[in-house]
ZAMARGU-4260 file (C-alpha; in steps of 0.2 Angstrom, whole numbers, plus 5000, padded with zeros to 4 digits):
<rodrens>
0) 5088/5325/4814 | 5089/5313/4825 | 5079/5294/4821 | 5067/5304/4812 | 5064/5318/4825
5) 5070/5333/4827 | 5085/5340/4839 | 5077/5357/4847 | 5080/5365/4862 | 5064/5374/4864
10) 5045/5370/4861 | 5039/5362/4848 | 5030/5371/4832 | 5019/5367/4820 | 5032/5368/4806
15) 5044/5356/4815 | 5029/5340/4817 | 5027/5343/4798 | 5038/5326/4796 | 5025/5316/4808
20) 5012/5323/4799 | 5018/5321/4781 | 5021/5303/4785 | 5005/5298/4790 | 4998/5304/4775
25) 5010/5296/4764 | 5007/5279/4773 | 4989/5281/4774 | 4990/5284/4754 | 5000/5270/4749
30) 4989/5254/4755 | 4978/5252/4742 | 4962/5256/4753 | 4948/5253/4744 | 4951/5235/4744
35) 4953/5234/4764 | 4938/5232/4772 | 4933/5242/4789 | 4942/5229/4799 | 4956/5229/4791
40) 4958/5248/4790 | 4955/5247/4809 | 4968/5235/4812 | 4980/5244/4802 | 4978/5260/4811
45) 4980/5253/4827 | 4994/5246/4822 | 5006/5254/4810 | 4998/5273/4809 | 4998/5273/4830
50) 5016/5266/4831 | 5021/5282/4820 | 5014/5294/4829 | 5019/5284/4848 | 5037/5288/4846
55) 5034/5308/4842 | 5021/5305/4858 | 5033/5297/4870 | 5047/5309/4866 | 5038/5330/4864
60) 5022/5337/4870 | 5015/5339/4853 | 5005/5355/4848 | 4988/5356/4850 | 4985/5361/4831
65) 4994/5345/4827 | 4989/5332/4837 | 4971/5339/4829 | 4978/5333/4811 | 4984/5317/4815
70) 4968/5313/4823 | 4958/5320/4807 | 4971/5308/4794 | 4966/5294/4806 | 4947/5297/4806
75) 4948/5301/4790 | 4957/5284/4785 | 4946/5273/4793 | 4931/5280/4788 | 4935/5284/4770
80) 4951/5275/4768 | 4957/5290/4764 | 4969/5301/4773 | 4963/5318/4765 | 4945/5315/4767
85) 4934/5333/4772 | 4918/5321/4776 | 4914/5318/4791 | 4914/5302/4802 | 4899/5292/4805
90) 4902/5291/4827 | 4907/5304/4838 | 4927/5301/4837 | 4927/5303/4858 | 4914/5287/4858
95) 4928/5278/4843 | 4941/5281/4857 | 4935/5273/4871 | 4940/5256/4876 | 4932/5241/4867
100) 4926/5234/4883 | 4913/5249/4884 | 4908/5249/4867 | 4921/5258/4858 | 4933/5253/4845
105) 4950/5255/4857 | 4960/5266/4845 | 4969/5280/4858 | 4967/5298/4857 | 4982/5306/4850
110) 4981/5320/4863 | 4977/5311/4878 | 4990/5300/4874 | 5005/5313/4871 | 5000/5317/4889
115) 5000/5300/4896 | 5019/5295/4889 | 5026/5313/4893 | 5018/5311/4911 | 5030/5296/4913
120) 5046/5303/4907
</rodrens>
């Protein structure tokens, strides 16, 4: 390990973003959630949650299978306030993703944004 991430050589698995994963449930567990109100779940998790997961984002090409778990931990914590939650959301998360400008919230697809930082590098 290496600043939090792992030192491989070949693609990554499923088993070796456990740590991303692991920590964006255990963050999304310790605010004290049901006192936050929509907005401040929002800001929260454009904030903090999205920084976790940008650094694993601008450094691997994540799997599939897990940039499909951190996006449900983050739907679920800003509709629930909960990162565990097996309800569904109340909007399309594709129309929550869009920018703010065209009605969405502005929170940034996990996949679509893996692709856009290792497209840089």
């Amino acid at each position: 390990r290496y600043l939090g991430i792992p030192l491989v050589a070949s693609k990554l698995s499923h088993m070796d973003c456990k740590v991303l994963v692991d920590k964006l449930m255990k963050r999304t567990s310790s605010w004290l959630c049901n006192s936050l109100s929509f907005g401040g779940r929002l800001q929260l998790l454009a904030s903090v949650m999205f920084s976790i997961q940008v650094f694993w984002c601008s450094t691997f090409v994540l799997p599939v299978a897990v940039t499909k778990e951190c996006d449900r931990i983050l739907k679920s914590f800003l509709w629930h306030g909960v990162g565990n939650s097996k309800k569904g959301g109340k909007i399309a998360w594709k129309k929550v993703c869009c920018p703010k400008d065209i009605g969405g919230l502005g929170i940034k697809d996990s996949r679509a944004w893996n692709r856009a930082t290792i497209m840089k590098i």
